[in-house]
N, C-alpha and C positions, 0 to 999 in steps of 0.2 A: 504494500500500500504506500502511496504520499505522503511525506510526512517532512514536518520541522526537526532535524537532527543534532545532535547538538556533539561535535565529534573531539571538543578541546574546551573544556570549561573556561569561563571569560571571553568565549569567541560567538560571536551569533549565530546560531542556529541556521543548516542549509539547508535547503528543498532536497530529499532523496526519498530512498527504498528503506521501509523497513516492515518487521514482520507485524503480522495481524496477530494482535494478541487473545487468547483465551480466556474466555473468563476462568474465573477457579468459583471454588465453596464459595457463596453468598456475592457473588459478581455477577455483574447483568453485561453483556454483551453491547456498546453505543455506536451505533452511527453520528460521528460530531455534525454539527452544523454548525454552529459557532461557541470559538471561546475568543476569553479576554485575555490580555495580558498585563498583571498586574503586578506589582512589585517583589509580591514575593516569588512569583516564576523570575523576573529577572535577575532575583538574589542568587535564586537557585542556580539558575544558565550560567549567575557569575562565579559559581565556587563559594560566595561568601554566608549560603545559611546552612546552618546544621543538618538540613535535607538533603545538602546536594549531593549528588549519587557517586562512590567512585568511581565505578564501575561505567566505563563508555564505550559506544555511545548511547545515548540514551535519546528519547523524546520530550521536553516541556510541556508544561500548560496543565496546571492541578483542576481546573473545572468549566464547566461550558454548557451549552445546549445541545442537544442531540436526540437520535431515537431509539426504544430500545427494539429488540426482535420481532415486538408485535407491533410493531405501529406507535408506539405510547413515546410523546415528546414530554421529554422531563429535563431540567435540571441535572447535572451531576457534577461529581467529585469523583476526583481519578488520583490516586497519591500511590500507585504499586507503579514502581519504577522498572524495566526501564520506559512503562506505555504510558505515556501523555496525552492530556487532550490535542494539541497540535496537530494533529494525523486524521484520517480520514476514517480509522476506528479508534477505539479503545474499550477500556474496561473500568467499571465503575461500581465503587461498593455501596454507594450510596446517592440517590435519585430524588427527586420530587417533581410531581406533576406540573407542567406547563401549561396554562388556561388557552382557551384559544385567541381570544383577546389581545396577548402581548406576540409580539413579533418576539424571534430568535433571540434580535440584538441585543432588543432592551431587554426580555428574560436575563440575558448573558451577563449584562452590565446592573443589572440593578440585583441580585440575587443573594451575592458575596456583600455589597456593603449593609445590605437589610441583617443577614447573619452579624455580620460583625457589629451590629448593633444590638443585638440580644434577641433576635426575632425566636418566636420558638417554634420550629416546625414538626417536631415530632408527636405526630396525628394531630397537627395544626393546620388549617389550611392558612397559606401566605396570600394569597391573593383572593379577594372577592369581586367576579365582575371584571376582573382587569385591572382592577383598582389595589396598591394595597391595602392589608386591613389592619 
């Protein structure tokens, strides 16, 4: 598959070939459609957070939008190295449903900063109507 490769830590990331990852125990299968890239992926890319993988190469991007095997656009988080969201699949341990209302992008972009403001989604629903609530 296409994907953002990251072949030298501190270096950006190139357009190549990498494998389509498997899900394992409690992983769902995602077609990406869109991620963001946010500070802490370019910590990572740079070698400088505690997550950065040593083992290369690897793929970036911890969360994005996508679909899973049956159709269901959700939300996820991708943190099993070396498969990233950047790629055209991955794997993902953890999902939440996408309304139809929100586009990809904005899903993509508003998602991460609602969490890191204490949003609680487990068996929460985050959005009502498109709106959030």
């Amino acid at each position: 598959m296409k994907a953002a490769v990251v072949n030298t830590l501190g270096q950006a990331p190139q357009l190549g070939v990498f494998a389509v990852p498997q899900p394992l125990d409690g992983e769902v299968a995602i077609e990406v459609m869109v991620t963001g890239i946010k500070q802490l992926d370019r910590a990572i890319v740079a070698g400088k957070h505690y997550s950065s993988p040593k083992d290369l190469p690897f793929v970036p991007g911890t969360d994005g939008v996508g679909r899973t095997p049956d159709g269901q656009r959700v939300y996820f988080a991708s943190f099993r190295q070396p498969h990233g969201a950047l790629a055209e699949r991955t794997v993902a341990s953890w999902t939440v449903p996408v309304p139809d209302a929100l586009d990809d992008a904005t899903a993509a972009a508003l998602i991460n900063p609602a969490l890191a403001h204490g949003c609680r989604c487990s068996g929460v629903p985050i959005f009502s109507q498109g709106k959030p609530s």
